[in-house]
C-alpha positions in Angstrom: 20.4 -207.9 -18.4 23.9 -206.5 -17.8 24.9 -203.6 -20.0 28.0 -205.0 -22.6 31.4 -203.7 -22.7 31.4 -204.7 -26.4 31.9 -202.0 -28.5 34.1 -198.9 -29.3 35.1 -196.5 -26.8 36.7 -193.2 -26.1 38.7 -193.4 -23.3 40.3 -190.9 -20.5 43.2 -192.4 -18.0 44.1 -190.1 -15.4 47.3 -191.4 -13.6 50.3 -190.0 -11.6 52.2 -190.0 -15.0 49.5 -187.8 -17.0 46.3 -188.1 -18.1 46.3 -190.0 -21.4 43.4 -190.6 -24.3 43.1 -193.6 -26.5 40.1 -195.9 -27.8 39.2 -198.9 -26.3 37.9 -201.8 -28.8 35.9 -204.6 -27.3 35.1 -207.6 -29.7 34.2 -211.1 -28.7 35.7 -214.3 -30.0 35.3 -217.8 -29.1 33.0 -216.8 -25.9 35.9 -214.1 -24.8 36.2 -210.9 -24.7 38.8 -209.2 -26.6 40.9 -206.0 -26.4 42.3 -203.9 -28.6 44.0 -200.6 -27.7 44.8 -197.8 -29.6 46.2 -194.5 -29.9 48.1 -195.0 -26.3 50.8 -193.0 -25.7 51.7 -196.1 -23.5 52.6 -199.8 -24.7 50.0 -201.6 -23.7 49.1 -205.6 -23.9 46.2 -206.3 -22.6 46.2 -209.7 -21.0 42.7 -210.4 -19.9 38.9 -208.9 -20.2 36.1 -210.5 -18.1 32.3 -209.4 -17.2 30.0 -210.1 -14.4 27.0 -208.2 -14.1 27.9 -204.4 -14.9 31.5 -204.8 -13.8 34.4 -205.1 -16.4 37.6 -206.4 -14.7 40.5 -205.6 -17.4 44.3 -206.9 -16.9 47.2 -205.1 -18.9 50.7 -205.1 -19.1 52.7 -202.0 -19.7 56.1 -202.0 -21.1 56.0 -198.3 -21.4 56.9 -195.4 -19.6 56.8 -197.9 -16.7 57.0 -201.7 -16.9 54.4 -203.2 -14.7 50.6 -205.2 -15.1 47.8 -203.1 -13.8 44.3 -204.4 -13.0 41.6 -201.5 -14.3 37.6 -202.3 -13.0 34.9 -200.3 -14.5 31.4 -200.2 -13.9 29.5 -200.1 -17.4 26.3 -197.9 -18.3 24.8 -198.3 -22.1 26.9 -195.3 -23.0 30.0 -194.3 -20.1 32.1 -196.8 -17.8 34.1 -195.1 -15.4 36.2 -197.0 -12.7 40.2 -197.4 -11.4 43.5 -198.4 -12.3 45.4 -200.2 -9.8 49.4 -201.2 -10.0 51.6 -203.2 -7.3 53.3 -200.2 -6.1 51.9 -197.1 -7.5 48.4 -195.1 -6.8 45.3 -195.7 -8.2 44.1 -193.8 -11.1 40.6 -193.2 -12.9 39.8 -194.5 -16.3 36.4 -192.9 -18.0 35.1 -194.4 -21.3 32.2 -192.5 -23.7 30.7 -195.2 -26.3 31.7 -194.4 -29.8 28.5 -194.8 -31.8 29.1 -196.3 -35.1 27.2 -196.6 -38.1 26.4 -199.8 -37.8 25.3 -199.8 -34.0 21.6 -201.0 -33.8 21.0 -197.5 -32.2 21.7 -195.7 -35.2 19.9 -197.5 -37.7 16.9 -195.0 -39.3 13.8 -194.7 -37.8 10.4 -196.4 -38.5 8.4 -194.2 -41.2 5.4 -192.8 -38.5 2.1 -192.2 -41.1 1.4 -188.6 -40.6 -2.0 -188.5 -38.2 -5.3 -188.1 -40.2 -6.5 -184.4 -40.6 -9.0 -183.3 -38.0 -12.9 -183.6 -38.3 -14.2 -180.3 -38.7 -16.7 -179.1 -35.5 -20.1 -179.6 -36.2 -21.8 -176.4 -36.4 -24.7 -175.3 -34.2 -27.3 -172.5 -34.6 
């Protein structure tokens, strides 16, 4: 089973502009996958999200500081994707993403109570 982009994620871009952070929400709807960007310093719309396997294929359009579409593909663990960012003209750049867990994530919900292990039978004693 191929790991899901769906989620929350803290996210790195390291371009020729800068490096950049922002946080990368991925929701579904209607069978697609949706994104929603935020905390960019850039103005970004993303256009389209799609998943085969591991691999996330992303489409954007910036507005801001540079107006061009760029094409970002990650390869997704449980908890990192990391991966490029391509434009028409410009160099590639890299794009790292750390899963925000939230309290609500299946992985965060409490434990199972473990019964504490029955106290030991005392050695028998021989003369």
């Amino acid at each position: 089973m191929a790991n899901s982009i769906l989620g929350t994620w803290a996210v790195t871009q390291q371009t020729i502009v800068g490096t950049s952070e922002s946080t990368f929400v991925f929701t579904e709807a209607d069978g697609e996958i949706k994104l929603e960007i935020l905390g960019s310093k850039m103005v970004l719309t993303p256009v389209a999200v799609t998943q085969s396997g591991d691999v996330v294929t992303m489409t954007l359009d910036i507005t801001k500081p540079l107006p061009t579409r760029v094409t970002i593909v990650v390869d997704v663990t449980p908890t990192h994707f990391e991966g490029k960012i391509t434009a028409r003209f410009l160099p590639s750049g890299k794009l790292t993403g750390d899963r925000i867990q939230t309290e609500n994530a299946p992985e965060n919900a409490p434990a199972a109570p473990v019964a504490e292990a029955a106290p030991a039978a005392p050695e028998p004693a021989f003369p």
